[in-house]
C-alpha positions in Angstrom: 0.0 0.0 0.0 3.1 2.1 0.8 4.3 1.3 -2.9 1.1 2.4 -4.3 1.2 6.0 -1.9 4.6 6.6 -3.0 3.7 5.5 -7.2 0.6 7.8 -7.1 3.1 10.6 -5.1 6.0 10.3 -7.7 3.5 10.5 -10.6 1.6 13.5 -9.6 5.0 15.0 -9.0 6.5 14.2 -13.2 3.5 14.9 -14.4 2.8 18.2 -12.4 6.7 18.9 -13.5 5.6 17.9 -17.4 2.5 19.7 -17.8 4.4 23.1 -16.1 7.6 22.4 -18.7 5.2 22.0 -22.2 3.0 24.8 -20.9 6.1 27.3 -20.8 6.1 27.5 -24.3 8.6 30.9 -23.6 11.6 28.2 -22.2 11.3 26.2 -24.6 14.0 27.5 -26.8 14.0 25.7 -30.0 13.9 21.8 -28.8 14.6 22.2 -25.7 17.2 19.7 -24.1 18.8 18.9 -27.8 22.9 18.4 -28.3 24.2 22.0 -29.7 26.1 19.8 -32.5 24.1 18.9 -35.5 25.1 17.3 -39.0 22.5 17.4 -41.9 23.9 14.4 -43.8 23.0 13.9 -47.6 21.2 16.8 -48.6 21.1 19.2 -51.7 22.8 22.3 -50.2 22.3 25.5 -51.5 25.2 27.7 -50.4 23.8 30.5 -52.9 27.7 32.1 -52.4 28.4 29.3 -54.5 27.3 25.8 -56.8 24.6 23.8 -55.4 26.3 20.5 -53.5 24.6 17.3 -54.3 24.6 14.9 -51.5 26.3 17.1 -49.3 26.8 18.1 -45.3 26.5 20.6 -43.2 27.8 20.4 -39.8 26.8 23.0 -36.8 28.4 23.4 -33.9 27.5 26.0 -31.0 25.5 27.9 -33.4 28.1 28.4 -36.3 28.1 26.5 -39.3 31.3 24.8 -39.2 31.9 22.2 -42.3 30.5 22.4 -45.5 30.8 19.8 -48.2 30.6 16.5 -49.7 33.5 15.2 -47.6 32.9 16.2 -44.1 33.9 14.9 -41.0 31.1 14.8 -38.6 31.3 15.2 -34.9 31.0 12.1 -32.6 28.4 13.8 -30.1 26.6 15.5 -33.0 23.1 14.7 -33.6 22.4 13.3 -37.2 19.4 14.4 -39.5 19.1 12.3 -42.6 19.0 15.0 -45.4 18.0 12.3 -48.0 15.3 14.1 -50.0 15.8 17.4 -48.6 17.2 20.7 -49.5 19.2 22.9 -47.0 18.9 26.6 -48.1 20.2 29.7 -46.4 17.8 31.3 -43.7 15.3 33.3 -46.0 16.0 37.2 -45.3 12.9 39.9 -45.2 15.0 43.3 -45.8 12.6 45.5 -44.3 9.6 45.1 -41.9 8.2 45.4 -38.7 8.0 42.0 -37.3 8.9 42.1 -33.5 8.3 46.0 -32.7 5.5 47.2 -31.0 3.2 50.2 -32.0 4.6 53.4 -32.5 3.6 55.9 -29.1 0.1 56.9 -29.1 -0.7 60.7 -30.1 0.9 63.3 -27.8 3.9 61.5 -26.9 7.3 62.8 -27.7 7.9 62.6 -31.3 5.0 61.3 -31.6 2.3 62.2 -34.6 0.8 66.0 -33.5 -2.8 66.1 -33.2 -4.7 69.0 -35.5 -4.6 71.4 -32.8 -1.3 70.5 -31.4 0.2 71.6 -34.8 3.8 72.3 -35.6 4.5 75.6 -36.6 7.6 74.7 -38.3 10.8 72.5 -38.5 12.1 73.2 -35.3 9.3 71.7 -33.7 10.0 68.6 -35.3 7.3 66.9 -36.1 7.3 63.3 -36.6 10.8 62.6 -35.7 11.6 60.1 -33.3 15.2 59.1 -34.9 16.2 58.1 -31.3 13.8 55.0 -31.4 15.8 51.9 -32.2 14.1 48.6 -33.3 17.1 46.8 -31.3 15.4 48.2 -27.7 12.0 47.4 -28.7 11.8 44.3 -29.7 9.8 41.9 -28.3 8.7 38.6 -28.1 5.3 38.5 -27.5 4.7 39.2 -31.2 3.1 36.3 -32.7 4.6 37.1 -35.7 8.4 35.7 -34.9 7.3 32.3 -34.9 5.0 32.8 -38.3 7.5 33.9 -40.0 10.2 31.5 -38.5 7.5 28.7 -39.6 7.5 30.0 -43.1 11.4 29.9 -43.7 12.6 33.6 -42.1 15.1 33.0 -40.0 16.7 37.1 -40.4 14.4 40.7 -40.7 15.4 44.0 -40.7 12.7 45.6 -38.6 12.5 49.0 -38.0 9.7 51.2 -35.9 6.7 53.0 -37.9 4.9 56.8 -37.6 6.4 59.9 -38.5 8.8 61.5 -41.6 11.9 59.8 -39.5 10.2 56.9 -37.2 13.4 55.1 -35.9 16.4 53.2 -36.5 16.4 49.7 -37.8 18.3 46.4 -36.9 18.8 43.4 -38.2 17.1 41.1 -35.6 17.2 36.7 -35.5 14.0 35.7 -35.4 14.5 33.0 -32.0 15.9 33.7 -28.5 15.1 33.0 -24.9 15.1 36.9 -24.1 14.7 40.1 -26.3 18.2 40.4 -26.7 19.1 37.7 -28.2 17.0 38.8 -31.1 19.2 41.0 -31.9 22.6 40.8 -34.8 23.4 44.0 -35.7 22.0 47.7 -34.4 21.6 50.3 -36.0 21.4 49.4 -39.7 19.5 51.6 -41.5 17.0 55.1 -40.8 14.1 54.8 -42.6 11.9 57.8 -44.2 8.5 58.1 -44.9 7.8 61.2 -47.1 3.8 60.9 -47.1 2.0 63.9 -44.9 -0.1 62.1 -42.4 -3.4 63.0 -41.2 -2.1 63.9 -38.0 -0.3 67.3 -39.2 -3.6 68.7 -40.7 -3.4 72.9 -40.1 0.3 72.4 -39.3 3.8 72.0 -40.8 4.5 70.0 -42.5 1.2 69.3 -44.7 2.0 68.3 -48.6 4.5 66.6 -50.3 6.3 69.7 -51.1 6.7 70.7 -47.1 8.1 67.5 -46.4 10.7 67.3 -48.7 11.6 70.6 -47.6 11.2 69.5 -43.6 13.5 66.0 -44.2 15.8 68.3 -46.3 16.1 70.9 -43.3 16.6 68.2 -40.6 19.5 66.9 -43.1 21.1 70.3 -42.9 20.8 70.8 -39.4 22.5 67.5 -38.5 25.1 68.2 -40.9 25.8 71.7 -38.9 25.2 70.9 -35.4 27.9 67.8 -35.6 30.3 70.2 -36.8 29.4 72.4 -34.5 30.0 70.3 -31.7 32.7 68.6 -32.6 34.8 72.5 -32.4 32.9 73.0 -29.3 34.6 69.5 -27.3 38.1 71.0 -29.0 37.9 74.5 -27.8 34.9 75.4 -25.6 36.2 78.2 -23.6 34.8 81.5 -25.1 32.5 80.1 -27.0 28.2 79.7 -27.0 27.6 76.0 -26.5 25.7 74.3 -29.4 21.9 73.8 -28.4 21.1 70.0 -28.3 18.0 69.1 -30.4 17.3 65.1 -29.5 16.3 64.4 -33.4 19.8 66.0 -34.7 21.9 64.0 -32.0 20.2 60.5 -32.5 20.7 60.7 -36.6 24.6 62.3 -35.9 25.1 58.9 -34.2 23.3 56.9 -36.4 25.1 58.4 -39.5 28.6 57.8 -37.5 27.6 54.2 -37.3 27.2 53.7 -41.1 23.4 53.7 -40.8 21.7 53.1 -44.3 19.2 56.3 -45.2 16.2 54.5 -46.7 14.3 56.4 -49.2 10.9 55.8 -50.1 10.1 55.4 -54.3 7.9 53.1 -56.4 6.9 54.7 -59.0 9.8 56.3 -62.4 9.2 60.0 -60.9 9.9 58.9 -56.9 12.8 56.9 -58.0 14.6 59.5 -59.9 13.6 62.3 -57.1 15.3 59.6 -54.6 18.7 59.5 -56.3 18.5 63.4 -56.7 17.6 63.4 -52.7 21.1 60.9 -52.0 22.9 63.3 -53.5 21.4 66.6 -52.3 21.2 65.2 -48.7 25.0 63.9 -48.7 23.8 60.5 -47.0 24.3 56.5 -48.1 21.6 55.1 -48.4 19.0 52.2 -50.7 15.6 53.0 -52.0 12.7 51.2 -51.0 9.7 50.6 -53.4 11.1 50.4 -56.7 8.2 48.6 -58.6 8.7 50.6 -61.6 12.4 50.0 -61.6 11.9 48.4 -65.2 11.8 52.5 -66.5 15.0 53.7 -64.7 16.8 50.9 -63.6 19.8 51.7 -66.0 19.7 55.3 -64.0 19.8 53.5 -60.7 22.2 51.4 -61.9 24.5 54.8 -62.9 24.5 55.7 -59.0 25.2 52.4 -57.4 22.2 52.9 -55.4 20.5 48.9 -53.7 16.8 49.0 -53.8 14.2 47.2 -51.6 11.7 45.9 -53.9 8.5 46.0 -52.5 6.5 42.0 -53.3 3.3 43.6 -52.7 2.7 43.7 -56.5 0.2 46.5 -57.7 -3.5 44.9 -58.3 -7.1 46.1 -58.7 -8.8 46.9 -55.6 -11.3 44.1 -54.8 -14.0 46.8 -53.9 -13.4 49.2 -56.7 -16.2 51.2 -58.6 -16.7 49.2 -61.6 -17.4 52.1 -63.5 -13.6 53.6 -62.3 -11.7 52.6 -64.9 -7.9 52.7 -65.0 -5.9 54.5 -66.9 -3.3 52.3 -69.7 0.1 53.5 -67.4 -1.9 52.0 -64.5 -2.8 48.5 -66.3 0.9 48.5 -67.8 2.0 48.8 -63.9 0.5 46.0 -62.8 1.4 44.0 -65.5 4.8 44.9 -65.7 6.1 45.3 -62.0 6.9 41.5 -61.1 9.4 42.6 -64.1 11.7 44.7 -62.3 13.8 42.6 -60.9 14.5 40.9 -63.2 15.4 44.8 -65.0 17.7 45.7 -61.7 19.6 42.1 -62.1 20.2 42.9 -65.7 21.5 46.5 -64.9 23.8 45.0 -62.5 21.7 46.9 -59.3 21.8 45.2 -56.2 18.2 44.3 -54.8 16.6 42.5 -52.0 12.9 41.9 -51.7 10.6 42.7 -48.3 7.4 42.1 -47.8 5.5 45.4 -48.1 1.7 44.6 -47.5 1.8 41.2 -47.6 0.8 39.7 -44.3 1.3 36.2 -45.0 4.9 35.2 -44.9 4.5 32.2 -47.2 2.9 34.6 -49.3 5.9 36.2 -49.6 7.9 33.4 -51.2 4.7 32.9 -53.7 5.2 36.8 -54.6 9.1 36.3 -55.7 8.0 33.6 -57.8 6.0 35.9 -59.3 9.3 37.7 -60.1 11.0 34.4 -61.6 7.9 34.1 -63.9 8.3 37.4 -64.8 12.0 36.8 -66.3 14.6 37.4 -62.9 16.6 33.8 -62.7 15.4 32.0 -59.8 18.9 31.8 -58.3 18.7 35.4 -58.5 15.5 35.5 -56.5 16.8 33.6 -53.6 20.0 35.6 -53.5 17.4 38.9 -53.2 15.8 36.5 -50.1 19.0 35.4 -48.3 22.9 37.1 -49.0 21.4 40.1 -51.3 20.3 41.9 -48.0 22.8 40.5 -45.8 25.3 42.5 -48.3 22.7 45.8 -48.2 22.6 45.9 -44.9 26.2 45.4 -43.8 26.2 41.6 -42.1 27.3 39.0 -44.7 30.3 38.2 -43.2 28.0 36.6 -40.7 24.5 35.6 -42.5 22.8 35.2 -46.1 24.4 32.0 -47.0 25.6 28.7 -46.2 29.8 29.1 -45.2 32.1 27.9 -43.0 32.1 30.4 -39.8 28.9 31.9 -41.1 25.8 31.7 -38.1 23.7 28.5 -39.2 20.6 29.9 -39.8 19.1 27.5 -42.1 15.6 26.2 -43.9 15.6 23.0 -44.9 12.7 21.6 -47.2 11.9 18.8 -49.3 12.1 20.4 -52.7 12.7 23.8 -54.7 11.5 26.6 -52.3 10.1 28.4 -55.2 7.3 25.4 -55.9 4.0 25.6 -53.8 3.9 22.1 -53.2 7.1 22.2 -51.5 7.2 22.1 -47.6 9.7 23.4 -45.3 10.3 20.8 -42.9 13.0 22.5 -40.3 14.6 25.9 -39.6 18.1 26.5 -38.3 18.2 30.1 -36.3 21.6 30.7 -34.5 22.1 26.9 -34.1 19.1 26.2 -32.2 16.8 23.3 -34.4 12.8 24.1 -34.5 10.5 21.5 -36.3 7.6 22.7 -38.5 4.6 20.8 -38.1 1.9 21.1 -40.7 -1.7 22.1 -39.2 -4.4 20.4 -40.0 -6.5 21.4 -41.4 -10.6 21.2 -41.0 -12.5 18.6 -42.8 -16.2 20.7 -42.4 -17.2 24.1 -42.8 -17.1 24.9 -39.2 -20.3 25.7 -37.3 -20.0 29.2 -35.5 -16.9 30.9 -34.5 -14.6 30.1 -31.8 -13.1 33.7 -31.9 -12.4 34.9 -28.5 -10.9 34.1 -24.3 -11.9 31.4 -22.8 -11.8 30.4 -19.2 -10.5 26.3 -19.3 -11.2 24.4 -16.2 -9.8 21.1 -15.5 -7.9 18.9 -12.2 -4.8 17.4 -13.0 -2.7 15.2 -10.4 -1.8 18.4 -9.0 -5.7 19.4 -8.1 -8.2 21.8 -9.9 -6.5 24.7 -12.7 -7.7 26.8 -14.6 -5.9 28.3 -17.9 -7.1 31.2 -20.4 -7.3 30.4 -24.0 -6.9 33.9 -26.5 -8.4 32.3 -29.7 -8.1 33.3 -33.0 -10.3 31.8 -35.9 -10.0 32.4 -39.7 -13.2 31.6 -41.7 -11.5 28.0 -43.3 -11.8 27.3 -39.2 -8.0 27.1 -38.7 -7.5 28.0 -35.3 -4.8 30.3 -33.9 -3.1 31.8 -30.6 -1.9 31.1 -27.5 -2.7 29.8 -23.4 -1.7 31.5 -20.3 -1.7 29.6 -17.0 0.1 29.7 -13.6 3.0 27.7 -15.6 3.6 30.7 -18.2 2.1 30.8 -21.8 2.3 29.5 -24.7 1.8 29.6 -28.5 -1.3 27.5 -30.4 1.1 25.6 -33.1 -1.5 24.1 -35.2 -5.9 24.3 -34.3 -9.1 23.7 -35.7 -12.9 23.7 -35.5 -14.5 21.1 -38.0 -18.4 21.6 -37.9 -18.5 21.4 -34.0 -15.4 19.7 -33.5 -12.1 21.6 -32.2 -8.5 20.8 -31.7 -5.6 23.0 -31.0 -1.9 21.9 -29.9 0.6 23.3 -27.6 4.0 21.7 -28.3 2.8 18.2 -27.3 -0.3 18.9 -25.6 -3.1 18.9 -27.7 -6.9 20.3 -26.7 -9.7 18.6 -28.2 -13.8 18.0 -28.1 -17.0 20.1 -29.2 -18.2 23.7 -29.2 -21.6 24.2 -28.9 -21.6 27.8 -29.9 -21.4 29.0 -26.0 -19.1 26.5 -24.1 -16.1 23.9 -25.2 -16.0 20.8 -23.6 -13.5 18.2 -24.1 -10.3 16.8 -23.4 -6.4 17.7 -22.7 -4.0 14.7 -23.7 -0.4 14.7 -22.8 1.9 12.1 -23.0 -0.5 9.2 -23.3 -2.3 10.9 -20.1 -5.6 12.7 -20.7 -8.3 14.5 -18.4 -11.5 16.4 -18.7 -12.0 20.2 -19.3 -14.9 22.6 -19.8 -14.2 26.2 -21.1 -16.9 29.3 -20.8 -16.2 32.9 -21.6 -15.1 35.2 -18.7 -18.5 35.7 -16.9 -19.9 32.9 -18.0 -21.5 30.1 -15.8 -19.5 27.0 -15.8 -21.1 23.8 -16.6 -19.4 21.5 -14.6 -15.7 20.7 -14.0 -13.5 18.3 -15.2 -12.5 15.6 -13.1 
């Protein structure tokens, strides 16, 4: 009887200790608990710096690739993956988004967009300029949006912060770590512009196209002086008026001094030729960003060395358009011709990178460059514009954008050409650390109501009665999405459901199943061959009995 006390004792104990460890998704780093040596034996390897290697390895070690090749000595305690069938490809690379970084700072902030009747009265009151914010600080990983875009190949984004003419400074940020920090590979890397007038200067300064330019241009100027300034000031200050400090002018001084890219907004012929004026007029380095119509002026572009950005949000009809609006020929010729600019920019000998623009959908992203291969750009060229193109822009290819000895092993391996939508990315390499991609299942029936919203889960485990919150997210095909918080931490829905009135979502290796009868779920949590009863209500809701 003793045996049985202490057998029932040790069991509620590892599986209290279980349950905690799988629900604290934030720990989990990768696979938790794996070797840090790993050899992908066999595979295709596409270095992109050089020739594809047929049946080929590629050994890790501590995060750093560290062999390369069809003769490769492999590591007695590294852990083997069979690459027959599969194709290792360099981390993909999103050259300029927002993945990671929280919301700009609501109106009336510092730097902040003005409201109408807070308007600025001129340049010194710098509006819209919060140069000082730096993707690298505010990164964070409670966006959902790291591990979708992990899933979907992206191992590397430049991110950068949004709102205003001069909204922050951008890094280069890994998309895995146990802590913000980690996230981050290089800071800063480039200082984005936006030259639209927003809604929020309305009755102030600046308020068209033509103030901007003129603001962004003064800004330029005043840097420019007050750096000089100070830098005669720290040599000589006695007898002299100490330069004023203006937070926008110091923040872009020190970005410039750090080799900080000036990114210039321009899609269409007329932006792009303004933006080369501007590099030159301004004095700064820099790459445009846009550049759909690069097929009228990439010769131009390619005259001035300049990189672009090309945005993959190709230029389509709006799906709620006025019939009876109909577009002009320039306009048709746009859309039909922009998926052709890269392939222009690689003939002119520009160097490009793609980034996402609009596009919401990470594996979208990869569908939209094949837009570009079908519109005459090489498909090795496309996946240098996804991988070492932007590592090159943006200053880090000595350590990322392809597959080299000493390089960080950031890698996506798949089971075919990553250009063809049947393929599947099985795996993903970020700084060493191995995460699996599991494919969602998806719903076999339309489902039946919407499963949108918190729940309150109630269940007993060995450990006595719990209670979790489920955040649910539901698209209309019924795949479920998002995440579960209890007193163990929380963590992310990898793969969910609702099929008529049927649900199932997964967390790591627990997995939530049963029926949703519109108001309450009822159902099941199985772990480890272990499984007990759970009911979930809204918050406020009545609960219809616990599970046992």
């Amino acid at each position: 009887m003793r045996s049985s006390a202490v057998l029932r004792c040790a069991s509620k104990v590892w599986f209290g200790a279980l349950f905690a460890l799988l629900f604290a998704a934030r720990t989990l780093y990768a696979q938790g608990g794996e070797p840090q040596d790993f050899a992908i034996r066999g595979a295709k390897v596409v270095p992109v710096s050089g020739a594809p290697l047929e049946n080929a390895t590629v050994v890790i070690s501590r995060g750093i690739i560290t062999a390369v090749g069809k003769e490769v000595s492999i590591p007695a305690e590294a852990w083997v993956i069979d690459g027959k069938g599969l194709t290792v490809y360099p981390g993909l690379f999103a050259s300029f988004t927002d993945v990671g970084i929280p919301a700009a700072p609501p109106a009336g902030a510092e730097g902040a967009p003005r409201r109408p009747q807070e308007a600025a009265r001129g340049p010194e009151d710098r509006p819209g300029s919060t140069p000082w914010r730096s993707a690298a600080d505010e990164v964070s990983l409670n966006d959902k949006r790291i591990e979708t875009w992990r899933s979907a190949g992206f191992t590397t984004v430049v991110s950068a912060p949004k709102g205003g003419f001069f909204p922050g400074q951008a890094a280069v940020l890994d998309l895995a770590g146990e802590r913000a920090g980690d996230l981050v590979v290089k800071s800063p890397v480039a200082i984005p512009l936006s030259l639209q007038p927003s809604e929020g200067f309305r009755g102030g300064f600046p308020n068209s196209i033509m103030g901007v330019l003129a603001y962004v241009h003064q800004v330029w100027l005043d840097t420019d002086w007050s750096a000089k300034a100070q830098a005669i000031y720290e040599k000589n200050p006695r007898g002299v008026e100490r330069p004023r400090y203006d937070h926008t002018e110091a923040a872009l001084a020190e970005a410039l001094e750090d080799h900080a890219l000036v990114l210039i907004p321009a899609n269409n012929s007329v932006q792009l030729r303004r933006a080369l004026e501007l590099f030159d007029r301004w004095h700064v380095t820099g790459a445009i960003y846009g550049g759909q119509m690069a097929y009228e002026a990439a010769p131009e572009i390619a005259a001035k060395r300049v990189p672009v950005l090309v945005n993959l949000k190709w230029p389509e009809a709006e799906k709620d358009a006025d019939p009876e609006d109909k577009p002009t020929l320039r306009t048709l010729r746009f859309r039909d011709r922009a998926p052709s600019s890269p392939a222009a920019l690689a003939k002119a000998g520009v160097k490009f990178a793609f980034y996402s623009g609009g596009i919401t959908t990470p594996k979208d992203i990869v569908k939209a460059a094949k837009k570009s291969i079908d519109a005459g750009l090489a498909a090795d060229a496309a996946l240098r514009a996804l991988t070492l193109s932007p590592a090159e822009i943006f200053g880090v290819a000595d350590r990322l954008g392809s597959i080299e000895n000493g390089k960080i092993a950031n890698l996506v391996i798949a089971d075919g050409d990553i250009f063809e939508e049947k393929t599947k990315i099985k795996m993903v390499f970020v700084d060493g650390h191995r995460f699996e991609i599991r494919e969602p299942e998806k719903p076999k029936e339309p489902p039946k109501g919407d499963i949108t919203g918190k729940w309150k889960l109630s269940y007993t485990t060995p450990e006595g009665p719990e209670e979790s919150t489920a955040d649910l997210s539901m698209d209309k095909d019924g795949t479920i999405s998002g995440s579960i918080t209890s007193k163990h931490g929380t963590a992310t829905i990898i793969s969910g459901y609702l099929s008529a009135d049927k649900f199932s979502f997964t967390i790591n290796i627990v997995i939530f199943s049963g029926a949703f009868d519109g108001t309450t779920l009822k159902g099941s949590i199985s772990v480890v061959g272990l499984s007990f009863d759970f009911t979930g209500v809204k918050p406020g809701s009545t609960v219809l009995g616990g599970g046992r």
